[in-house]
N, C-alpha and C positions, 0 to 999 in steps of 0.2 A: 487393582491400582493402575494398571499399565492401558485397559477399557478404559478407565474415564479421565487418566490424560489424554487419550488422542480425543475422545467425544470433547474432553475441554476445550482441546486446540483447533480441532475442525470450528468450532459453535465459534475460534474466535474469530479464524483465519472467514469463517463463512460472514461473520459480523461486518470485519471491517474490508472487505470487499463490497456486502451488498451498501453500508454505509457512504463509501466514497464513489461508487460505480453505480451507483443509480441515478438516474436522471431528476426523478420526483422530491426526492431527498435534498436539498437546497444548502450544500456544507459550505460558509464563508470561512477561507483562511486569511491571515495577516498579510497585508502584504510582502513584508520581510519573506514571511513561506514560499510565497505564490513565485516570490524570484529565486528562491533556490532550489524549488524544483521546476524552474529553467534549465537547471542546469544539471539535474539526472538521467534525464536521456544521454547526454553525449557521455555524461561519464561512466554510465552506464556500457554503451557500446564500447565505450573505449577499453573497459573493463575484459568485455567477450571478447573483443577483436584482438588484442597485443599478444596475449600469453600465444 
C-alpha cells in the first residue's frame, strides 16, 4: 500500500510539473488565474523571508 502511494504521487507530482513547465505543451489559463498568480511570487517570498 505505502509502494503505490508514493509511485501515485510521484506519476502525479511528475504529471503536473511536465504539464505546466513544458514549453511544447501550450496550457491557456483564465485571465482572472494569470492575475493571481501575479501575485505568488511575492507572497510566496514573503512567506520564506518574515518567520
Amino acid at each position: 500500500m505505502s509502494w503505490l502511494m508514493i509511485l501515485g504521487l510521484a506519476a502525479i507530482v511528475f504529471f503536473n510539473r511536465y504539464y505546466f513547465l513544458e514549453p511544447s505543451v501550450k496550457v491557456k489559463l483564465p485571465i482572472l488565474m494569470n492575475k493571481m498568480l501575479n501575485y505568488s511570487a511575492p507572497c510566496l517570498l514573503t512567506a520564506i523571508c518574515i518567520p
